[in-house]
N, CA and C atoms as an extended XYZ file, in Angstrom:
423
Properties=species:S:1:pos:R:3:atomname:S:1:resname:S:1:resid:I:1 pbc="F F F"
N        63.202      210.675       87.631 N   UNK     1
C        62.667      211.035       86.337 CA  UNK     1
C        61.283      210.427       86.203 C   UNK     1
N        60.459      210.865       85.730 N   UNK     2
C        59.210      210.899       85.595 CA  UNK     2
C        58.804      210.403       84.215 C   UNK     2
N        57.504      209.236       84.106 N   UNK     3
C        57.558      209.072       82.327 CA  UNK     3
C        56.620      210.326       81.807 C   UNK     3
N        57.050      210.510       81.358 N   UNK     4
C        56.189      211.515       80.124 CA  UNK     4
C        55.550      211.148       79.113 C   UNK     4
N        54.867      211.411       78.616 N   UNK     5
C        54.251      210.454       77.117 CA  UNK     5
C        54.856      210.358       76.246 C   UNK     5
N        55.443      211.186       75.909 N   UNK     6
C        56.163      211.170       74.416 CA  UNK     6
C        58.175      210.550       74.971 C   UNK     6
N        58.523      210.036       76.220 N   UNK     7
C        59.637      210.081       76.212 CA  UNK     7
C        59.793      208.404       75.806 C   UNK     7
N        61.664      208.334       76.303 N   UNK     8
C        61.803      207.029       75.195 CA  UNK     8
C        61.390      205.838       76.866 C   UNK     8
N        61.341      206.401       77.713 N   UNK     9
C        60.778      205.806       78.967 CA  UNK     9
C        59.359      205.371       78.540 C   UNK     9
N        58.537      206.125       78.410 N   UNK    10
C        56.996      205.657       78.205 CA  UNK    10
C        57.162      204.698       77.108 C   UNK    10
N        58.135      204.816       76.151 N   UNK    11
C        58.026      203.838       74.863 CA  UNK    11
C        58.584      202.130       75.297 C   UNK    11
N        59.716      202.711       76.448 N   UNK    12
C        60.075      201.500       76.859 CA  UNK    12
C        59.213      200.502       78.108 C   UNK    12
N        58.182      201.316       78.547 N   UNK    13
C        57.374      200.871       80.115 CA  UNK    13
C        57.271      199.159       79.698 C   UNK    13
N        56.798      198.874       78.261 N   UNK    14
C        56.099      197.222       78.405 CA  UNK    14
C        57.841      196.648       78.505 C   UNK    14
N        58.900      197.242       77.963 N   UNK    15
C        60.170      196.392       78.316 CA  UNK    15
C        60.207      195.729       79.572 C   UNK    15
N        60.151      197.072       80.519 N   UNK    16
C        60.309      196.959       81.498 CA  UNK    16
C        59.596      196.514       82.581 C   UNK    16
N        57.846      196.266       82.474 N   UNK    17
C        57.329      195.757       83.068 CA  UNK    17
C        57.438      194.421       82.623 C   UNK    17
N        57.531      193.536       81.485 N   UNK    18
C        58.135      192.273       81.132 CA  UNK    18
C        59.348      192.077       82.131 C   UNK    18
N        60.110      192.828       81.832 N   UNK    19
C        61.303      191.936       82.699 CA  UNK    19
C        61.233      192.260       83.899 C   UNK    19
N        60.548      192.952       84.837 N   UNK    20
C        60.377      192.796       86.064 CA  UNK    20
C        59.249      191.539       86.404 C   UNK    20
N        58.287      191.253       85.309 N   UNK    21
C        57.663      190.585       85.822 CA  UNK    21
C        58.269      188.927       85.733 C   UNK    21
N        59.250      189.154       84.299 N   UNK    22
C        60.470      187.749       84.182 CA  UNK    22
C        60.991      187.611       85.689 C   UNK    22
N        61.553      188.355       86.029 N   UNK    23
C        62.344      188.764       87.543 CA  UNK    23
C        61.581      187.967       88.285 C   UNK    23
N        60.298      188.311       88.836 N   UNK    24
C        59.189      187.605       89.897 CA  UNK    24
C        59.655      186.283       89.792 C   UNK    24
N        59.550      186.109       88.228 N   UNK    25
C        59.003      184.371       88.172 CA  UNK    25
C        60.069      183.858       88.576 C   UNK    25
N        61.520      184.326       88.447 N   UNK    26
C        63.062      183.945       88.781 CA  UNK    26
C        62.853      183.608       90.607 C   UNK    26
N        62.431      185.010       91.103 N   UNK    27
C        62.382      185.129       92.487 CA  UNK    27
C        61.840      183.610       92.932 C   UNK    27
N        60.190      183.373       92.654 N   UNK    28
C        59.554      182.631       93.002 CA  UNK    28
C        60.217      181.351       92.617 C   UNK    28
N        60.730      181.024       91.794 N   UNK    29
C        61.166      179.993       91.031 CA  UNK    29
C        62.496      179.468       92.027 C   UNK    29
N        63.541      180.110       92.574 N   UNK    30
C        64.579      179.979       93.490 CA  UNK    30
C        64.024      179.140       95.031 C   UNK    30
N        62.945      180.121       95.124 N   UNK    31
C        61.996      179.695       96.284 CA  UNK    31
C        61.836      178.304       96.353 C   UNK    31
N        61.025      178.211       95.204 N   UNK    32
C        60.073      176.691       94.913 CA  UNK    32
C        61.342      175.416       95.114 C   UNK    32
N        62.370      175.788       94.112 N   UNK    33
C        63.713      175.160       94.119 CA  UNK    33
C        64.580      174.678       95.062 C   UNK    33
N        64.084      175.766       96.188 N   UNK    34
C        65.336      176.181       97.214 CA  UNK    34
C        66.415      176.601       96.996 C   UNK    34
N        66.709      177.317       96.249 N   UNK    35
C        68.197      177.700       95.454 CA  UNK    35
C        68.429      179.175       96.507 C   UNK    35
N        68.946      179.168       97.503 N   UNK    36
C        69.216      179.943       98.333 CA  UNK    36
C        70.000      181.377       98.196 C   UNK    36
N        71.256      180.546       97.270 N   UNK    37
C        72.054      181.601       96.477 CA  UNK    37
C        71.307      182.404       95.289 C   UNK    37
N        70.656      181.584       94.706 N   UNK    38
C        69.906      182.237       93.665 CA  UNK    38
C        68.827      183.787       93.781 C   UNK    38
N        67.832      183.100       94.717 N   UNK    39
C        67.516      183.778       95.932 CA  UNK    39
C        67.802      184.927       95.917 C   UNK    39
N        68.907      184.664       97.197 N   UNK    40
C        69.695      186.033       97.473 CA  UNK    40
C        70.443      186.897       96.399 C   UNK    40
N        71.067      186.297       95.053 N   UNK    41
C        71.106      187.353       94.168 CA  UNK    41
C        69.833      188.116       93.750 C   UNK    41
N        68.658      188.160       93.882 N   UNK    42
C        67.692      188.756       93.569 CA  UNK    42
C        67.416      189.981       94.098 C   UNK    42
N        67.715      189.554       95.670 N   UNK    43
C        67.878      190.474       96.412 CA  UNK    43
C        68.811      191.867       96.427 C   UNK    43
N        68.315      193.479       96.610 N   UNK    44
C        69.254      194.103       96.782 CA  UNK    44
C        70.144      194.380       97.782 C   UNK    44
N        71.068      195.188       98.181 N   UNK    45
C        72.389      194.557       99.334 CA  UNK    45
C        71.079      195.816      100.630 C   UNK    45
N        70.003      196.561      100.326 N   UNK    46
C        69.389      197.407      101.011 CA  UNK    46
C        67.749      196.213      101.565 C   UNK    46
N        67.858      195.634      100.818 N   UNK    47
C        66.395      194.643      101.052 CA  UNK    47
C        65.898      194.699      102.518 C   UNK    47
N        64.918      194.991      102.422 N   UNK    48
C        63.330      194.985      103.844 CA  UNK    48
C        62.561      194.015      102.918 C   UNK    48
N        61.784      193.532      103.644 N   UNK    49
C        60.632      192.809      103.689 CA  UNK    49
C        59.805      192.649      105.079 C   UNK    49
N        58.363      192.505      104.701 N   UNK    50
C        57.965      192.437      106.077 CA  UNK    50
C        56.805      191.587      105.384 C   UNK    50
N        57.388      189.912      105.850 N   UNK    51
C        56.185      189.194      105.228 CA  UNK    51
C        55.033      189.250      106.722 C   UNK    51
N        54.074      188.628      106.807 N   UNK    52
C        52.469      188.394      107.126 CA  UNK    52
C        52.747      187.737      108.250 C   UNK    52
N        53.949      186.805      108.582 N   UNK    53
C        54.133      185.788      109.526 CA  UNK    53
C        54.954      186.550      110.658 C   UNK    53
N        55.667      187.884      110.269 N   UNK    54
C        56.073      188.649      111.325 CA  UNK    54
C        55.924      190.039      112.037 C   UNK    54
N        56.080      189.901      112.999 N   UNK    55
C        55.625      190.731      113.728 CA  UNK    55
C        56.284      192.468      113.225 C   UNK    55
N        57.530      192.911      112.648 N   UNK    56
C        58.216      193.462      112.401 CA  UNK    56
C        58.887      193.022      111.162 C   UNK    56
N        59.070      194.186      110.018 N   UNK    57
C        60.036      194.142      109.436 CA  UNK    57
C        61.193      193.372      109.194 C   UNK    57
N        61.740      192.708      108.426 N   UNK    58
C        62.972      191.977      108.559 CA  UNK    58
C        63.964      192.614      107.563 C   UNK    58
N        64.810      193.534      107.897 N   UNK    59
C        65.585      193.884      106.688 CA  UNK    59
C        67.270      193.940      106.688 C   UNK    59
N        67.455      192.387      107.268 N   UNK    60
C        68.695      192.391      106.995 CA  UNK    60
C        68.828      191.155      105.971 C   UNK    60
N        69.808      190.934      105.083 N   UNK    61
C        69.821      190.199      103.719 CA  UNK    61
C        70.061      188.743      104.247 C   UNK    61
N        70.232      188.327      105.260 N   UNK    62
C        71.381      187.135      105.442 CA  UNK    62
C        69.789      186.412      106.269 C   UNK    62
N        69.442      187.445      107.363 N   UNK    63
C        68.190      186.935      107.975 CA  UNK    63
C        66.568      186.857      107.279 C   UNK    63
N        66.876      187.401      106.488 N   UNK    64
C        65.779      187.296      105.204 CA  UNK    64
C        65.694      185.682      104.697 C   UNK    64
N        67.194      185.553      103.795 N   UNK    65
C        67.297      184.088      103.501 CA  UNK    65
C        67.246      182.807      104.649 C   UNK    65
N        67.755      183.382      105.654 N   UNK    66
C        67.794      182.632      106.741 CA  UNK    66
C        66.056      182.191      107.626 C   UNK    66
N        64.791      183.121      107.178 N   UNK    67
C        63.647      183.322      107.403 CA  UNK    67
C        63.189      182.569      106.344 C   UNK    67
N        63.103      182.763      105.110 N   UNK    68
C        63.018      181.738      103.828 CA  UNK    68
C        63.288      180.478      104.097 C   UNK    68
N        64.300      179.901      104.336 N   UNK    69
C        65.156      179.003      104.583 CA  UNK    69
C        64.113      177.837      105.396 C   UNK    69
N        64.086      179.001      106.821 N   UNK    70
C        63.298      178.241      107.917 CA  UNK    70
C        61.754      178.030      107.612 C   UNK    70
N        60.922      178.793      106.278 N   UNK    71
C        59.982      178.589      106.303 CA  UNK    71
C        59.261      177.367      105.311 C   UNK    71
N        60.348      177.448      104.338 N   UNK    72
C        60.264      176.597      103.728 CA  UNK    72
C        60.926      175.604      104.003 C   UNK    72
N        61.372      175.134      105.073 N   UNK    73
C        62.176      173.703      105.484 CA  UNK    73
C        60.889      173.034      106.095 C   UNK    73
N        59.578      174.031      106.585 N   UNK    74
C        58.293      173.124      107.346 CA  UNK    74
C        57.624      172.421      105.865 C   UNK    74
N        57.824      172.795      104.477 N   UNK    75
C        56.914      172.178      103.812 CA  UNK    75
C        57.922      170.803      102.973 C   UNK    75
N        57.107      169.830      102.521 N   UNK    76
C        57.464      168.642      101.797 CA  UNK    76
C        57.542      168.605      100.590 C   UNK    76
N        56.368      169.731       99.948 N   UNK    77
C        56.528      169.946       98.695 CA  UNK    77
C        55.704      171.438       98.822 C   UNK    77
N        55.986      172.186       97.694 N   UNK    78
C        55.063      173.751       97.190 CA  UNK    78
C        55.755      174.246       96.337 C   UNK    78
N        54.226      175.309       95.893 N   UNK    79
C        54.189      175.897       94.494 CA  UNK    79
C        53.151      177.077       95.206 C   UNK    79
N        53.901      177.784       94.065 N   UNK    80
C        53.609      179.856       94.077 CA  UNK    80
C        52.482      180.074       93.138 C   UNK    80
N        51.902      180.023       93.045 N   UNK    81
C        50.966      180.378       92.134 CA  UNK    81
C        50.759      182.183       91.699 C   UNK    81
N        51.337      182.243       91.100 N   UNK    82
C        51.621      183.955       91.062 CA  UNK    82
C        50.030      184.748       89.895 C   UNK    82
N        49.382      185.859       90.264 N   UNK    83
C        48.339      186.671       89.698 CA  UNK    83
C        48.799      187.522       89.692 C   UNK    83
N        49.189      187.967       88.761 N   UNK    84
C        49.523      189.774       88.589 CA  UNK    84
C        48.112      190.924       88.404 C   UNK    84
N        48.593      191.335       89.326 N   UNK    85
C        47.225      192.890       89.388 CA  UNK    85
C        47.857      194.356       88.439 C   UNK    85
N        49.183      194.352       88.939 N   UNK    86
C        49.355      196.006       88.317 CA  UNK    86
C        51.056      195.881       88.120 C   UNK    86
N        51.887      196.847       87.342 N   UNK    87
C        53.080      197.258       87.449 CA  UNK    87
C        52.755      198.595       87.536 C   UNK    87
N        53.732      199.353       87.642 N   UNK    88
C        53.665      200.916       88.388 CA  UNK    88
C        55.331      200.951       87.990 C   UNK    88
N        55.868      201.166       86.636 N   UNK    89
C        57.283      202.039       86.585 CA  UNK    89
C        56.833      203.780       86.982 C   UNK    89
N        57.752      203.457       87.971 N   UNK    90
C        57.882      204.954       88.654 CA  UNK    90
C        58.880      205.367       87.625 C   UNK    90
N        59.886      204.762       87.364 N   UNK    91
C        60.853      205.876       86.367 CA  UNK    91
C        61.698      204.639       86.143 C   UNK    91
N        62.995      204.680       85.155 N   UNK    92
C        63.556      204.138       84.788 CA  UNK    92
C        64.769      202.835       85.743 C   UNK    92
N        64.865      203.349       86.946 N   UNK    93
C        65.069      202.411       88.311 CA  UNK    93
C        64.221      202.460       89.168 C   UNK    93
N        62.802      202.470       89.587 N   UNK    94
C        62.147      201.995       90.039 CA  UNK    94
C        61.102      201.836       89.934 C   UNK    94
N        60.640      200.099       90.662 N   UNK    95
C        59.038      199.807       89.569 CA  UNK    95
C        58.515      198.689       90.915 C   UNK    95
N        57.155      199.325       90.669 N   UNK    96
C        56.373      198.569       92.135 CA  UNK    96
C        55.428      197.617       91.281 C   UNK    96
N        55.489      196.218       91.920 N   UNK    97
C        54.552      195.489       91.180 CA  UNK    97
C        53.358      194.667       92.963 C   UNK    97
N        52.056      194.990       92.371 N   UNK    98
C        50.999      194.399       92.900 CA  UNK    98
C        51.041      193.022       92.731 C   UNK    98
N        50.517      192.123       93.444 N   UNK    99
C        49.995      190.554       92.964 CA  UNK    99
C        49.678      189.948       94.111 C   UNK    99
N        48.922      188.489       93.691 N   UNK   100
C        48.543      187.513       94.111 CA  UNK   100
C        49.369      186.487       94.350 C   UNK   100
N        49.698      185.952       95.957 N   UNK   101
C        50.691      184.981       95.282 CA  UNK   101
C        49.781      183.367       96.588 C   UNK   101
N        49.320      182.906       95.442 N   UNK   102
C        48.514      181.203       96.272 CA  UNK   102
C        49.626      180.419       96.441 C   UNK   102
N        50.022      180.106       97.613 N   UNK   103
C        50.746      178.793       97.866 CA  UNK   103
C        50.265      177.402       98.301 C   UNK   103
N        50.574      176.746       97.855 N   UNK   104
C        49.944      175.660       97.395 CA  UNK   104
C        51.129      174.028       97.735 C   UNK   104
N        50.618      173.214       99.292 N   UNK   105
C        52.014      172.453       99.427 CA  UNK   105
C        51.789      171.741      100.516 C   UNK   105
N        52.236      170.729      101.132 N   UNK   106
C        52.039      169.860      101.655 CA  UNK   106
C        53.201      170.061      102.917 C   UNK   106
N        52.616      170.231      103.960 N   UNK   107
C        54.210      170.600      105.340 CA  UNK   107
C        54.651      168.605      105.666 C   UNK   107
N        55.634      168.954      106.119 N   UNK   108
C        56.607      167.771      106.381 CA  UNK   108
C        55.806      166.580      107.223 C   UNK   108
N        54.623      167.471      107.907 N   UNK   109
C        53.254      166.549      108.644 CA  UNK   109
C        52.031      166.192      108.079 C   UNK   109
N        52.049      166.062      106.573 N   UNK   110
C        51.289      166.033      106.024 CA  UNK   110
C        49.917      166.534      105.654 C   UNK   110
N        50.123      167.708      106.791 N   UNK   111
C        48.680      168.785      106.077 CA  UNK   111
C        49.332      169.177      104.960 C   UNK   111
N        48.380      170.305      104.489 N   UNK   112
C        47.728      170.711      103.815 CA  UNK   112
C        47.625      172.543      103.492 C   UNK   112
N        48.445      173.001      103.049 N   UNK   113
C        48.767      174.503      102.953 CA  UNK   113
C        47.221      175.078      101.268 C   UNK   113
N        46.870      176.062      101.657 N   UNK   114
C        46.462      176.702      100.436 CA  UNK   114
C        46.123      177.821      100.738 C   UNK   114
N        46.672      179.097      100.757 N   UNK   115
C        46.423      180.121      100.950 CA  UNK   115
C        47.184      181.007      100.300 C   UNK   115
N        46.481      182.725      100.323 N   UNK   116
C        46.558      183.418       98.912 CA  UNK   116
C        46.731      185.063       99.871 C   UNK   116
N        48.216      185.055       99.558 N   UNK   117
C        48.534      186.407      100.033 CA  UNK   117
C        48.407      187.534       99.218 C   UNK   117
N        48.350      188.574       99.603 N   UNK   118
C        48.420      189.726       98.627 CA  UNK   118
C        50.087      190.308       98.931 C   UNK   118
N        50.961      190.807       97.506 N   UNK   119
C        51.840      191.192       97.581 CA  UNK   119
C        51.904      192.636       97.236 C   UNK   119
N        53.184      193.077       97.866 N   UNK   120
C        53.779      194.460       96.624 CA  UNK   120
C        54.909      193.668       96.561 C   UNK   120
N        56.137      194.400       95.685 N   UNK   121
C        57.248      193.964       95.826 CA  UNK   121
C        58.095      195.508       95.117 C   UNK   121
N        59.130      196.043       95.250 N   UNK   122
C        59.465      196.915       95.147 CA  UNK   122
C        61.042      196.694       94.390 C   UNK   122
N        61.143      196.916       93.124 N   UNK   123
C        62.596      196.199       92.721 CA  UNK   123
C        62.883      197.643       92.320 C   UNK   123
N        64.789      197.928       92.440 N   UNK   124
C        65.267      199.107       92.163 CA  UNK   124
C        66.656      198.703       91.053 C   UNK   124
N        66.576      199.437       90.366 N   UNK   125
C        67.890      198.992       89.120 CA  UNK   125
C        69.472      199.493       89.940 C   UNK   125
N        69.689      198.381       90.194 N   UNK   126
C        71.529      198.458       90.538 CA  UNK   126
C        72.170      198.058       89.659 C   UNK   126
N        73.405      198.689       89.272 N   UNK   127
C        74.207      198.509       88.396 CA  UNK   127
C        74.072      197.744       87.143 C   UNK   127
N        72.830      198.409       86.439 N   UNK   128
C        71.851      197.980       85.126 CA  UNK   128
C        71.263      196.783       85.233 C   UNK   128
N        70.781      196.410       86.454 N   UNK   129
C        70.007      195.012       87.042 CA  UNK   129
C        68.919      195.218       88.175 C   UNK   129
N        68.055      195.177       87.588 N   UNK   130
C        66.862      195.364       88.803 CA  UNK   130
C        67.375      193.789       90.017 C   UNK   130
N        66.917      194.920       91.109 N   UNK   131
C        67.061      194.177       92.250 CA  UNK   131
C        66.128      194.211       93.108 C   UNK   131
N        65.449      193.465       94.214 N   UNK   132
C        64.292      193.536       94.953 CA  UNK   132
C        64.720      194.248       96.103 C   UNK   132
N        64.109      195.421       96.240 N   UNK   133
C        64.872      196.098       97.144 CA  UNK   133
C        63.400      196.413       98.629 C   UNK   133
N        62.482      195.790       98.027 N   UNK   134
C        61.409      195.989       99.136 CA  UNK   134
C        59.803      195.063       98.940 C   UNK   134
N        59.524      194.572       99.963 N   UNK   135
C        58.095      193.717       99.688 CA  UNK   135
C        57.126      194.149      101.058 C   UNK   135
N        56.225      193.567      100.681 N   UNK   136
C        54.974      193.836      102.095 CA  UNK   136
C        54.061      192.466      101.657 C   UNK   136
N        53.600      191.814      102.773 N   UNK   137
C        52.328      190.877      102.011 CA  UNK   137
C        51.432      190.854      103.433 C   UNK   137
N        50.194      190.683      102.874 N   UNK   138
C        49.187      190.219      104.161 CA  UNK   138
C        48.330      189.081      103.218 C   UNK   138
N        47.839      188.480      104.186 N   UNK   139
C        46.980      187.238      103.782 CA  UNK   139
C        45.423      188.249      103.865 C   UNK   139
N        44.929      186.953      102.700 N   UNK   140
C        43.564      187.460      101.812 CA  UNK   140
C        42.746      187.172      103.100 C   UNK   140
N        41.089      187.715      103.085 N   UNK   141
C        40.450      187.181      103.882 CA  UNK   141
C        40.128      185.991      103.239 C   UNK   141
């Protein structure tokens, strides 16, 4: 379904770009936490991602968290610094959001992390709950 101007979709778009963008901050927030389970409820049971650090796609749910897991076990401390560029409700279950995301953190060897990826992230409504059902990121120049 498509928004139209006059439908109760177009009336609802700022709902819905609010709570997808609530959603992000949940996502990121699990991350920062390490809340693994948390995490993975975010996730949909279909989830791809293909972050910047791999060579291929990763879209199985268990090796996703398990990729998370391992990437964030190199840092001592970090923080997401999230910039929103755009939302894009395609229709009432699905909504693509643009952004900035600076991480910002100290690895277990005491460097020094600061760098600023560009995201999409792709969340789809399952069973009246948006779920992250797809991402892409590359690092900024």
């Amino acid at each position: 379904m498509d928004l139209e101007p006059n439908s109760n979709l177009a009336l609802n778009k700022k709902n819905i770009e609010d709570e997808i963008w609530k959603r992000e901050q949940v996502y990121w927030g699990s991350l920062k936490s390490r809340d693994f389970s948390k995490y993975k409820s975010n996730l949909h049971r279909h989830f791809t991602d293909w972050p910047s650090s791999t060579k291929e796609p990763i879209d199985n749910l268990d090796s996703m968290v398990t990729f998370a897991s391992n990437t964030l076990n190199n840092f001592a401390e970090v923080d997401f610094v999230l910039n929103h560029k755009l939302t894009q409700v395609i229709n009432s279950e699905e909504v693509i959001v643009y952004f900035h995301c600076k991480i910002v953190g100290i690895l277990i060897d005491n460097s020094k992390v600061n760098s600023t990826n560009r995201m999409i992230h792709i969340w789809h409504k399952d069973e009246d709950t948006f779920k992250l059902i797809g991402g892409m990121q590359s690092e900024l120049e």
